[in-house]
Backbone and ligand atoms as CSV (ligand in chain L), in Angstrom:
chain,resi,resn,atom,element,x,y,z
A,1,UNK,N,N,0.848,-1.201,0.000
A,1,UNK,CA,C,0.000,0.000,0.000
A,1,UNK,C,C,0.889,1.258,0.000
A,2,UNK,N,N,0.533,1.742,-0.788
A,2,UNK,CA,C,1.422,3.221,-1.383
A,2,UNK,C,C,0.807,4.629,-0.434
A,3,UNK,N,N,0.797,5.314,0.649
A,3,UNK,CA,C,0.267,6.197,0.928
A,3,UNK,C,C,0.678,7.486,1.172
A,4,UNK,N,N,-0.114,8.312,0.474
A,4,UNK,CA,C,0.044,9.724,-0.206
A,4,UNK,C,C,-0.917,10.847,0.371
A,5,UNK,N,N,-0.160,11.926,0.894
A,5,UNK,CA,C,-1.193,13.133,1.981
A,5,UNK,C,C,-0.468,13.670,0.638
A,6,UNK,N,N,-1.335,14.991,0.435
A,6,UNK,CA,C,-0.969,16.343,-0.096
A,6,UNK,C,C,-1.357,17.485,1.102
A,7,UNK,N,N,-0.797,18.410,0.815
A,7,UNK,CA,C,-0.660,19.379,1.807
A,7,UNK,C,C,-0.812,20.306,1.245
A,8,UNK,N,N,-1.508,21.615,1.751
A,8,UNK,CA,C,-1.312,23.028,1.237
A,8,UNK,C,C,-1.743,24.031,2.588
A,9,UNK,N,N,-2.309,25.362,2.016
A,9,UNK,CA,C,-2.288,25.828,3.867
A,9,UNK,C,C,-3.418,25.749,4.331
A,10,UNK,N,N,-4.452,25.461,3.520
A,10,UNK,CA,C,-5.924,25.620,3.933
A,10,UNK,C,C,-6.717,24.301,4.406
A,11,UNK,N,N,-6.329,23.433,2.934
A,11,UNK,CA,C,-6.727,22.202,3.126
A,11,UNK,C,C,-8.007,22.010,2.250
A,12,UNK,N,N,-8.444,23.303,1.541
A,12,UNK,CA,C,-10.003,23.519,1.207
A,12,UNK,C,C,-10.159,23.581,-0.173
A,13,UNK,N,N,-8.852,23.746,-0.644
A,13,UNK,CA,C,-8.718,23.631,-2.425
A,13,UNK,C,C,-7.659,23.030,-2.719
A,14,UNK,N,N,-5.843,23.268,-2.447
A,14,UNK,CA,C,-5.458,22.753,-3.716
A,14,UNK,C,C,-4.917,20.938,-3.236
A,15,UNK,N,N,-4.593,20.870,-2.195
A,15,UNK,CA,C,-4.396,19.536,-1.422
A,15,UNK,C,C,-5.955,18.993,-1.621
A,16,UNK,N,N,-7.029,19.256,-1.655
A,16,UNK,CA,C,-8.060,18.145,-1.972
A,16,UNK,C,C,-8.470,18.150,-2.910
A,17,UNK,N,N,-8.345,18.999,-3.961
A,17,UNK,CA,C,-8.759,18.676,-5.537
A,17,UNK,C,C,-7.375,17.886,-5.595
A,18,UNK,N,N,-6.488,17.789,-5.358
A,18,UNK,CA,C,-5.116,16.836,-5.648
A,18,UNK,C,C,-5.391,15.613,-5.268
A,19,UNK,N,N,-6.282,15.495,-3.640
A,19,UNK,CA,C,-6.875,13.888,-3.763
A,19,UNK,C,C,-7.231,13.502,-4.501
A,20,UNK,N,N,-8.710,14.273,-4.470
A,20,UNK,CA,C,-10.025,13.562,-5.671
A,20,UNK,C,C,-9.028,13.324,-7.080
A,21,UNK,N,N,-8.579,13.795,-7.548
A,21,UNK,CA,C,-8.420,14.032,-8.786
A,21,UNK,C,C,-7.458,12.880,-8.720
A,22,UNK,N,N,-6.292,12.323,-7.772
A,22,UNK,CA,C,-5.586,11.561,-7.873
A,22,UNK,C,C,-6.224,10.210,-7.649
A,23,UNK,N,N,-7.209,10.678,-6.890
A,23,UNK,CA,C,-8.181,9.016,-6.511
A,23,UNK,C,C,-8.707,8.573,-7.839
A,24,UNK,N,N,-9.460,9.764,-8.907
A,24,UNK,CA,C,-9.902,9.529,-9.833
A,24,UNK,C,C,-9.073,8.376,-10.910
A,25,UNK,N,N,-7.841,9.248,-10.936
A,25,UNK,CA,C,-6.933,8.617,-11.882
A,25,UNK,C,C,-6.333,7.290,-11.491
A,26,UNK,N,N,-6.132,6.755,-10.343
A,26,UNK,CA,C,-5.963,5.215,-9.585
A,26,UNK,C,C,-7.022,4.726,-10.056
A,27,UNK,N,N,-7.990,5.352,-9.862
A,27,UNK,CA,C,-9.834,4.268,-9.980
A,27,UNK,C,C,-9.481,3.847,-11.671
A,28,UNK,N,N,-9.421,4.730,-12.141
A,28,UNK,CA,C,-9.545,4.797,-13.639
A,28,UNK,C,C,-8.690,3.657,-14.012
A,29,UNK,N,N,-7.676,3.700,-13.635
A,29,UNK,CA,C,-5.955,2.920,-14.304
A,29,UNK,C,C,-6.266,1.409,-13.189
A,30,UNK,N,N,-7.675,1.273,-12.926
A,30,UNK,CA,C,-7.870,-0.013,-11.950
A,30,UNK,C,C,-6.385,-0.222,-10.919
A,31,UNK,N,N,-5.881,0.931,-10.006
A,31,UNK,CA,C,-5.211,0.902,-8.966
A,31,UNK,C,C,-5.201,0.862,-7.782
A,32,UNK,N,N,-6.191,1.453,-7.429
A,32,UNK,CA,C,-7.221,1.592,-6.488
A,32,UNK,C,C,-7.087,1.085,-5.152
A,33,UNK,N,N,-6.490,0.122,-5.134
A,33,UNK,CA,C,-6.958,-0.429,-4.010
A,33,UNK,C,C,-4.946,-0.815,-3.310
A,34,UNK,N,N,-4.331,-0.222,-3.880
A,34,UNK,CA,C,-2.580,-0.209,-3.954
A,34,UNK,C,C,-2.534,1.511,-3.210
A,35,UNK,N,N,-3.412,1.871,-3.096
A,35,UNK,CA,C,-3.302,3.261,-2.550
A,35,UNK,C,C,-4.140,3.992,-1.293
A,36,UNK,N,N,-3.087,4.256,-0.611
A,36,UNK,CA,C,-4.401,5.280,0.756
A,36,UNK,C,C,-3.941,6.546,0.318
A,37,UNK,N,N,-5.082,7.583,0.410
A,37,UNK,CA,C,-4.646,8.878,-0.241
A,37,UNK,C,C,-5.637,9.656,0.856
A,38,UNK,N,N,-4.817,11.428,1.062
A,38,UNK,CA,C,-5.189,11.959,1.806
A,38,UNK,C,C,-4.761,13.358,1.603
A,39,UNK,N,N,-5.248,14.124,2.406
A,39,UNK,CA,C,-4.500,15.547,1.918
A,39,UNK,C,C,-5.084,16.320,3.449
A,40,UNK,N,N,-4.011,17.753,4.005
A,40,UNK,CA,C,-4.454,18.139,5.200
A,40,UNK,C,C,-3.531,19.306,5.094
A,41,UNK,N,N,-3.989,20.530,5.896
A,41,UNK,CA,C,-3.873,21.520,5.696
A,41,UNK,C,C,-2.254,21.811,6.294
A,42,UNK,N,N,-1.387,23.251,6.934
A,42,UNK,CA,C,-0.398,23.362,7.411
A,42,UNK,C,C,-1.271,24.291,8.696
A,43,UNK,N,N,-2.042,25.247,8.068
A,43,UNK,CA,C,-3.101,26.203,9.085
A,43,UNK,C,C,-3.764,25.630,9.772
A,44,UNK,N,N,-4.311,26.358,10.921
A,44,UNK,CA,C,-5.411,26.248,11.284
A,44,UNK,C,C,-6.812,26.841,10.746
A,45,UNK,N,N,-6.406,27.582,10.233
A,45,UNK,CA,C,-7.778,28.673,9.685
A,45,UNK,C,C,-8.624,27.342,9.263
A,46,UNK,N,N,-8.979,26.759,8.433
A,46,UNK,CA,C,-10.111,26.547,7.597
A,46,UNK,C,C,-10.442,25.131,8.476
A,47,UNK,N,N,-9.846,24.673,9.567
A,47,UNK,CA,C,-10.283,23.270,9.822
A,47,UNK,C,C,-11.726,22.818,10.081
A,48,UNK,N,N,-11.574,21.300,9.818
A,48,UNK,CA,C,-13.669,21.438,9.874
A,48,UNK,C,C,-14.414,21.881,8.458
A,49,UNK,N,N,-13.610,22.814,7.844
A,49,UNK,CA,C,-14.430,23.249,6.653
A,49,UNK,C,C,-14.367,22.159,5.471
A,50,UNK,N,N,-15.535,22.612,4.669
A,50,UNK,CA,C,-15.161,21.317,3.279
A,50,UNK,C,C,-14.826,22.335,2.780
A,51,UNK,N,N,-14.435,21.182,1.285
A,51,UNK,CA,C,-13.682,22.326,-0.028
A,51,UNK,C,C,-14.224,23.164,-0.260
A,52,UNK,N,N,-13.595,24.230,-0.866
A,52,UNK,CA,C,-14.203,26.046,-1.175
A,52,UNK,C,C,-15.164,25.383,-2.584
A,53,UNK,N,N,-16.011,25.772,-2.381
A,53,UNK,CA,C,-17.527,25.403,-3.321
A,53,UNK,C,C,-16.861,25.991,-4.980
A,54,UNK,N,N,-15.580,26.972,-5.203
A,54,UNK,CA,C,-15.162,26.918,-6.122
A,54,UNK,C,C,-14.119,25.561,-6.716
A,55,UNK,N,N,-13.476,24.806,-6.189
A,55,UNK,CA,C,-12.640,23.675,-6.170
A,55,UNK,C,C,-13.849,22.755,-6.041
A,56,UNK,N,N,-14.535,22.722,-5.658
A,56,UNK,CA,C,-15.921,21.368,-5.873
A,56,UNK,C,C,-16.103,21.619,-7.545
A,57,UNK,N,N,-16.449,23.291,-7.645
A,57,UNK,CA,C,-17.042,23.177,-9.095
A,57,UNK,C,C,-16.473,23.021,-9.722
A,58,UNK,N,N,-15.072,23.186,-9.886
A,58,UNK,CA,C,-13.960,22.676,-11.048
A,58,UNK,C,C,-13.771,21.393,-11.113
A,59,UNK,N,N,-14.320,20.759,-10.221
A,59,UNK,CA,C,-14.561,19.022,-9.870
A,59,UNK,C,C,-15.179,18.257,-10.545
A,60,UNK,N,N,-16.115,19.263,-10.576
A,60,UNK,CA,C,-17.461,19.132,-11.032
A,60,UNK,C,C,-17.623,18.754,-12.571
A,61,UNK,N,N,-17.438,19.720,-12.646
A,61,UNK,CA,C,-17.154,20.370,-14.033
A,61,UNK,C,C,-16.239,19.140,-14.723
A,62,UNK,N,N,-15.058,18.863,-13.964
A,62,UNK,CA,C,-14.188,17.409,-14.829
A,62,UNK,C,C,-14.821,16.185,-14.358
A,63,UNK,N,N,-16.034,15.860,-13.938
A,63,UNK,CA,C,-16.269,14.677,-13.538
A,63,UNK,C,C,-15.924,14.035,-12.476
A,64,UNK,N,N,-15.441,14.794,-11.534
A,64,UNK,CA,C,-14.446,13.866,-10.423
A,64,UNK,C,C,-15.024,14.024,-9.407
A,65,UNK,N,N,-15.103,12.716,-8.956
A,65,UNK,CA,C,-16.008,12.748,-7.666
A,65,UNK,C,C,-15.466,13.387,-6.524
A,66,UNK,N,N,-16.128,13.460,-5.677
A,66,UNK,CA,C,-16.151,14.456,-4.539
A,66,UNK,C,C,-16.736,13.844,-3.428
A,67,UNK,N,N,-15.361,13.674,-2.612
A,67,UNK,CA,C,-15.986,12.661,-1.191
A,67,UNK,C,C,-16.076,13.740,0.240
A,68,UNK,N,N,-16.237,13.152,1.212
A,68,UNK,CA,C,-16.998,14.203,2.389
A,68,UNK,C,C,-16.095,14.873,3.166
A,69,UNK,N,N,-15.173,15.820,2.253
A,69,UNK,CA,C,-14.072,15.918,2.769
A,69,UNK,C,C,-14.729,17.236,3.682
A,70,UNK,N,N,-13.043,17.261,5.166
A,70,UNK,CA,C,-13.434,18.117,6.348
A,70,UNK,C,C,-11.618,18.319,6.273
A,71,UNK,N,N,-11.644,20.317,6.463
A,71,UNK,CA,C,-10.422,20.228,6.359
A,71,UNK,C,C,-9.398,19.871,8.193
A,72,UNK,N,N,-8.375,19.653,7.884
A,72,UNK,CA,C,-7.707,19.100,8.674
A,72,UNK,C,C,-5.925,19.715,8.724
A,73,UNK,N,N,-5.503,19.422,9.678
A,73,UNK,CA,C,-4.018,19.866,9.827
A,73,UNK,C,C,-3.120,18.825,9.605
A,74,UNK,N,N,-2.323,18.927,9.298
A,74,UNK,CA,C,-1.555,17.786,8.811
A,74,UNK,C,C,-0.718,17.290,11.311
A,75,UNK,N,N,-0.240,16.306,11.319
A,75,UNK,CA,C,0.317,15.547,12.377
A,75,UNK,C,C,1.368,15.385,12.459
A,76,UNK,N,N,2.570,15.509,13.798
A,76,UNK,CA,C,3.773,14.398,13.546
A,76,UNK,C,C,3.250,13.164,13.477
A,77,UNK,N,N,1.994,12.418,13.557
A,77,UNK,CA,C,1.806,11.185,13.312
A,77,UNK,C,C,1.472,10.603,12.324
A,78,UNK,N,N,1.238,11.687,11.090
A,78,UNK,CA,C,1.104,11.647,9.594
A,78,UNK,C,C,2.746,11.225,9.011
A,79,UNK,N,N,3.298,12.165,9.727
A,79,UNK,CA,C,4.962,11.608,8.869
A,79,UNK,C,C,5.322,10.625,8.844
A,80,UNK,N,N,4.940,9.876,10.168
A,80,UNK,CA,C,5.169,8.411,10.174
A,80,UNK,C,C,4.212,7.724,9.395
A,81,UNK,N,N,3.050,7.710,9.242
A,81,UNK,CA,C,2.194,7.167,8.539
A,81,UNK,C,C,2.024,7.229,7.091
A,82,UNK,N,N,2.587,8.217,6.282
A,82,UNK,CA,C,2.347,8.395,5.068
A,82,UNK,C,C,3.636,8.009,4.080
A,83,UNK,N,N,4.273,7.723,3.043
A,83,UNK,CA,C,5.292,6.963,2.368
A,83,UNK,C,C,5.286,8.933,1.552
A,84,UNK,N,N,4.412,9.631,1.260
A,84,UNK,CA,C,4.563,10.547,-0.071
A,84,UNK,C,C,3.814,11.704,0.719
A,85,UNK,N,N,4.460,12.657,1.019
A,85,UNK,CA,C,3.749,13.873,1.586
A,85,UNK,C,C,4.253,15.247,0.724
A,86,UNK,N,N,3.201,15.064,-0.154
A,86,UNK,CA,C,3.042,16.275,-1.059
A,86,UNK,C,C,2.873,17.236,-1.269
A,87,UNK,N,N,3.480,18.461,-1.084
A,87,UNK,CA,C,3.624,20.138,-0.810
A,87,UNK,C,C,2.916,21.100,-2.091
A,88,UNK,N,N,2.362,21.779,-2.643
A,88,UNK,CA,C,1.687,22.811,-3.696
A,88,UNK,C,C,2.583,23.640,-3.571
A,89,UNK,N,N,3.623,24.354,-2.832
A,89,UNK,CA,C,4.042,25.005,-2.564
A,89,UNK,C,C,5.274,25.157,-1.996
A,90,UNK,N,N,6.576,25.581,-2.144
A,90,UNK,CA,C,7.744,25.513,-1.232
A,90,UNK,C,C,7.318,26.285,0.415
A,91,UNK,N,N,6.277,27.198,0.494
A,91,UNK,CA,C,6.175,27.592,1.472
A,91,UNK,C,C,5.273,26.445,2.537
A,92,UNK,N,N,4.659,26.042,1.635
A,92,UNK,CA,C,3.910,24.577,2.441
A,92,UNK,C,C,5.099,23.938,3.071
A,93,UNK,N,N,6.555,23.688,2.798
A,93,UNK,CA,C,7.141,22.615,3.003
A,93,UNK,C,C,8.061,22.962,4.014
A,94,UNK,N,N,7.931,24.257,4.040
A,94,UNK,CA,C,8.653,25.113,5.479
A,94,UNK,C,C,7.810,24.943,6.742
A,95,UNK,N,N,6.447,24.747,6.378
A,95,UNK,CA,C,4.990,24.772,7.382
A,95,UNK,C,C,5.173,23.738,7.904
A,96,UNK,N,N,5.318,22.580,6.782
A,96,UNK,CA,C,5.007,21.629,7.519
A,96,UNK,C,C,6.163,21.024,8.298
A,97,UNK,N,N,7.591,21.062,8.134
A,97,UNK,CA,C,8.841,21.165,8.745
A,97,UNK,C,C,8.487,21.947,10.136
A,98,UNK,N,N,7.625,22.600,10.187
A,98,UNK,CA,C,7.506,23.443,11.530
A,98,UNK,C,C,6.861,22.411,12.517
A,99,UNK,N,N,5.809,21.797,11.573
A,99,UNK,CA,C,5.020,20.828,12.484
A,99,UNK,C,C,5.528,19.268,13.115
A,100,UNK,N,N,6.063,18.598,11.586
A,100,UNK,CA,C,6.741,17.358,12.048
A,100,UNK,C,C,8.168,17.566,12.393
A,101,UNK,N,N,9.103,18.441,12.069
A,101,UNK,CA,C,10.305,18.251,12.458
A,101,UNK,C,C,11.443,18.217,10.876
A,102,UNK,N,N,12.328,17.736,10.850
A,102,UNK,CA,C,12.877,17.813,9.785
A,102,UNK,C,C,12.484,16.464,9.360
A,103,UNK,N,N,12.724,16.351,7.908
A,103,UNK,CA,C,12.523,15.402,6.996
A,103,UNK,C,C,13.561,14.303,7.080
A,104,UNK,N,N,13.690,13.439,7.903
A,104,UNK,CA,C,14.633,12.745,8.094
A,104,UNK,C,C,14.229,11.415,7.271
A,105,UNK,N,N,13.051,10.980,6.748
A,105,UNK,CA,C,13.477,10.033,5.559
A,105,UNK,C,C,12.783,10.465,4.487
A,106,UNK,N,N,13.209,11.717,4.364
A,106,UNK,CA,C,12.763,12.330,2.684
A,106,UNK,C,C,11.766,11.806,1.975
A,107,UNK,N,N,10.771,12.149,2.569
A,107,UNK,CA,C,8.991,11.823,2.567
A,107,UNK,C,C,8.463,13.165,1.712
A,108,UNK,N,N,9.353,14.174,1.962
A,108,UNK,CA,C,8.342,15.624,1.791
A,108,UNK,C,C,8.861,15.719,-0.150
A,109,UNK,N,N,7.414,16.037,-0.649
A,109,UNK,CA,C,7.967,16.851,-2.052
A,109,UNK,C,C,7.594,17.774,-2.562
A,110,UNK,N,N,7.600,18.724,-3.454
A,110,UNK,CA,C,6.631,19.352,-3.956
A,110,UNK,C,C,5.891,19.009,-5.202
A,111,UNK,N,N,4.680,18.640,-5.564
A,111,UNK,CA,C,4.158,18.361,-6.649
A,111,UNK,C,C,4.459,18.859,-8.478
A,112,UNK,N,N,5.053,19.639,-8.323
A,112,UNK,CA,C,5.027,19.931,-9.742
A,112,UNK,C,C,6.506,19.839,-9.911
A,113,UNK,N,N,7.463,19.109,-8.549
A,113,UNK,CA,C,8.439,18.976,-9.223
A,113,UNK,C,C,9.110,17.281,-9.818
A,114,UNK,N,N,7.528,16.954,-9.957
A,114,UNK,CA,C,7.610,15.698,-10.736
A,114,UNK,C,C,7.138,15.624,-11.981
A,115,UNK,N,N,7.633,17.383,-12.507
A,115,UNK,CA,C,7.151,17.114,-13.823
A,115,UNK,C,C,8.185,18.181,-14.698
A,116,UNK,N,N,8.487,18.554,-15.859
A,116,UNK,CA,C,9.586,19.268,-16.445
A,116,UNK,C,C,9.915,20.355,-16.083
A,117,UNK,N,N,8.967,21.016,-15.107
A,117,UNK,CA,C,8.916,22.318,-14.926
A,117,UNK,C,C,8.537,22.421,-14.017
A,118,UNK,N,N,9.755,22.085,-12.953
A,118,UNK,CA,C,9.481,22.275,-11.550
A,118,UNK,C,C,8.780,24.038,-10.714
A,119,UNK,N,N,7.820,23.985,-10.631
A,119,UNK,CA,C,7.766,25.339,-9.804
A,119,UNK,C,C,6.178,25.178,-8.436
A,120,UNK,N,N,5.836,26.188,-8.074
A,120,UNK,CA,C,5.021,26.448,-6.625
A,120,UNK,C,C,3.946,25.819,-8.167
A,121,UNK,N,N,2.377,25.602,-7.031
A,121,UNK,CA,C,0.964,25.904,-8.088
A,121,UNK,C,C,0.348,27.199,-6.823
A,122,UNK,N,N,0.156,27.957,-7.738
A,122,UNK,CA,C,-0.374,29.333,-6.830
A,122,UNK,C,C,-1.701,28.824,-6.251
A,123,UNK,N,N,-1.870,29.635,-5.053
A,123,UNK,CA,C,-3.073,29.364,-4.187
A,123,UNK,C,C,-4.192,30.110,-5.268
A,124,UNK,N,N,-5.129,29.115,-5.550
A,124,UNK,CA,C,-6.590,29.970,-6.157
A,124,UNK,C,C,-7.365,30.593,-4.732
A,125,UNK,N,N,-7.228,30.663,-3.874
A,125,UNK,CA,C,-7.644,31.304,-3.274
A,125,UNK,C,C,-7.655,33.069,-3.231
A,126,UNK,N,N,-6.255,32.860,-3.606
A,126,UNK,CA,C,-5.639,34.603,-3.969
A,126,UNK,C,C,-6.121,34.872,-5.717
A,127,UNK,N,N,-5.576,33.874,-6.052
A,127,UNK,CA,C,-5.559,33.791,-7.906
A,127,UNK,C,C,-6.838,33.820,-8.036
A,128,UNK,N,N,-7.777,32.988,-7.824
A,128,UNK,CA,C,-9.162,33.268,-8.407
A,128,UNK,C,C,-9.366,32.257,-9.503
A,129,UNK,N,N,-8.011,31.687,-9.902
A,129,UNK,CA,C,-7.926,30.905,-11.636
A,129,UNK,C,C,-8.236,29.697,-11.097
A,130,UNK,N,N,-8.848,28.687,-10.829
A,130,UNK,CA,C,-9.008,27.036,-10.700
A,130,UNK,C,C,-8.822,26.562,-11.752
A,131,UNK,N,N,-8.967,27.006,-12.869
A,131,UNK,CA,C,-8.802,26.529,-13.925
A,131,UNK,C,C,-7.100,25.980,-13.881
A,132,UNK,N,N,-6.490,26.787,-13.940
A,132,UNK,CA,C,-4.810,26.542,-14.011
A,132,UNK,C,C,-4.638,26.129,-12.492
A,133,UNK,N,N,-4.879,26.122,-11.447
A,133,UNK,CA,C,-4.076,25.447,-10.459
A,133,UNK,C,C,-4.852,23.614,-10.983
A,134,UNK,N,N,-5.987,23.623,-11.437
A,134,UNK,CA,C,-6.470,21.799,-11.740
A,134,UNK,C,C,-5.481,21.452,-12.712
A,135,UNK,N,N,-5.287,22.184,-13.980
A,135,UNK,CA,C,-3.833,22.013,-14.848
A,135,UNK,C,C,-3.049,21.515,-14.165
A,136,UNK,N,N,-2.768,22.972,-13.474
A,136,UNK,CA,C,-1.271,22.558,-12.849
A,136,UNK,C,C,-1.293,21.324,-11.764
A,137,UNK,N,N,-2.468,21.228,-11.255
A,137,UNK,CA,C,-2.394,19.746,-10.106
A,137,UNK,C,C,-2.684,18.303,-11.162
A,138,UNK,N,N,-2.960,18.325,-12.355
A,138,UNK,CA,C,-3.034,17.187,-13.115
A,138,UNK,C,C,-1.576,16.898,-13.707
A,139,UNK,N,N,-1.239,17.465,-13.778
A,139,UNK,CA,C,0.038,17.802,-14.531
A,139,UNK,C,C,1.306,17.247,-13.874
A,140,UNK,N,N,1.603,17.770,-12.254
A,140,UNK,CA,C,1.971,17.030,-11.186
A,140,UNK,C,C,1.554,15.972,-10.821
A,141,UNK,N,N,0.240,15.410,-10.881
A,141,UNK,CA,C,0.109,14.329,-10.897
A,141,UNK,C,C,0.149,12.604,-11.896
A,142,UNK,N,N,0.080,13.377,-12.975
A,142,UNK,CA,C,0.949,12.981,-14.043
A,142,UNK,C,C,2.233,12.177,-13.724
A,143,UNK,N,N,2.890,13.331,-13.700
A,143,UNK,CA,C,4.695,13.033,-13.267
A,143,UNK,C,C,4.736,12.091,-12.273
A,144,UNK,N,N,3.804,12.389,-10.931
A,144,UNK,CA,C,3.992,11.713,-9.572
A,144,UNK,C,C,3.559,10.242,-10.266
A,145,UNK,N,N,2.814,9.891,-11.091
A,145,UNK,CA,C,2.296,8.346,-11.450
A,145,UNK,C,C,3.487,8.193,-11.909
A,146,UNK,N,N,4.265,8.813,-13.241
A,146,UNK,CA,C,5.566,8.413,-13.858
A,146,UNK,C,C,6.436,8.154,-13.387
A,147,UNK,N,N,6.767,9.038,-11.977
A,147,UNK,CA,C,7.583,8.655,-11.435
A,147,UNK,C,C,7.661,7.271,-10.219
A,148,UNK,N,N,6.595,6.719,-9.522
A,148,UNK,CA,C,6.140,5.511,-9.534
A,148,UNK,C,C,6.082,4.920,-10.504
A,149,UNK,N,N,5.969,4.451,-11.367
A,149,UNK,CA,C,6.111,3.991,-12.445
A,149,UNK,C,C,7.133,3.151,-12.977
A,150,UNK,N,N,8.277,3.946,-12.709
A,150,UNK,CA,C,10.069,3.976,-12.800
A,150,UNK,C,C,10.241,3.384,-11.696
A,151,UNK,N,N,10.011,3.628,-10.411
A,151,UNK,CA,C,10.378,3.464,-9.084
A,151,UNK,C,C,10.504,1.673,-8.719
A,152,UNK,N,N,8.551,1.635,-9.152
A,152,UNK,CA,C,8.156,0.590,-8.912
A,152,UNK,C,C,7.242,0.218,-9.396
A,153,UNK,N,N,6.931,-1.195,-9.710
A,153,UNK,CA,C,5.846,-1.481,-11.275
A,153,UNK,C,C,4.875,-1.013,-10.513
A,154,UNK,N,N,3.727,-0.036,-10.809
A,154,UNK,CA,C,2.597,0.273,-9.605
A,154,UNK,C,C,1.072,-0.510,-10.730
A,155,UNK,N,N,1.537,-1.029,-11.905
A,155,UNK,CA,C,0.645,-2.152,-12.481
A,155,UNK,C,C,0.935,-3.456,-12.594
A,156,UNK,N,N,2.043,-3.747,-11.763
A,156,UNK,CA,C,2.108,-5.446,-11.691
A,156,UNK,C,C,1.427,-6.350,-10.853
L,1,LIG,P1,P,-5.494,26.186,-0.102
L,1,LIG,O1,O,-6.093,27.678,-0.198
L,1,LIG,O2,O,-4.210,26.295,0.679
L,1,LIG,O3,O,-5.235,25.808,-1.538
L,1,LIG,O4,O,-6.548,25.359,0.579
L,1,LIG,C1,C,-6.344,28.485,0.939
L,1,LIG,C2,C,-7.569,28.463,1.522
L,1,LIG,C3,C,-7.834,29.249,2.631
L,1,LIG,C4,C,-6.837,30.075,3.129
L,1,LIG,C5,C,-5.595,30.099,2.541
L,1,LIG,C6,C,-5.346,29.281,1.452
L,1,LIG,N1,N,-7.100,30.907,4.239
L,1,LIG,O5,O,-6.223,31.653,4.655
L,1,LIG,O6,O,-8.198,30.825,4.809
């Protein structure tokens, strides 16, 4: 079992459209069941809340289901528990270093730098664009399958 948190600061858009959307693509590629997937905030602000009703509709809108998500803070008991803890952001990865401690078995990454063009995916919260942060979180997620892929047969 392969298990994967994404992280961002809220917890309410870009770490849970990165679930759904990654759950989608396991379901799809019949993987499904090789994976625990999760995503949780670095803040406190939004906990308890579900996704921002704009990140549902871009969900929406691609078909991807949408489970009963409640936002949450990420744990030092997540670091131990998770194999892939996935950052939107370099500033996410300072946050969450605040919370668990240092990265002592290089668990932490940032998402889009599993793909040619390593950089942050801007918060739509500020941006307003969902359109391009779902790009940009498909896109990273892309890479993140490829790079499993290489790693380890994740279809054998
Ligand atoms: P997210 O976006 O990190 O992609 O979930 C944000 C949502 C809420 C806040 C910040 C970022 N906030 O400060 O409430």
């Amino acid at each position: 079992m392969i298990k994967v948190l994404f992280v961002c600061l809220g917890n309410i858009c870009r770490s849970p459209m990165a679930e759904c959307i990654f759950k989608n693509i396991v379901k799809k590629d019949g993987i499904e069941e090789k994976f625990y997937i999760d995503s949780a905030a670095t803040s406190t602000e939004e906990i308890g809340n579900s996704m921002y009703y704009r990140a549902r509709e871009k969900l929406q809108q691609m078909n991807i289901e949408i489970g009963n998500h409640k936002a949450r803070r990420i744990t030092k008991e997540d670091y131990e528990k998770f194999d892939y803890i996935i950052a939107m952001e370099e500033q996410n990865i300072i946050n969450i270093k605040r919370i668990i401690g240092e990265d002592r078995k290089n668990k932490i990454y940032k998402l889009l730098d599993f793909t040619k063009n390593p950089r942050n995916i801007a918060d739509p919260w500020y941006t307003g664009d969902f359109d391009k942060t779902y790009n940009d979180i498909v896109q990273g997620l892309e890479g993140f399958i490829k790079y499993l892929n290489e790693k380890i047969n994740i279809n054998e």
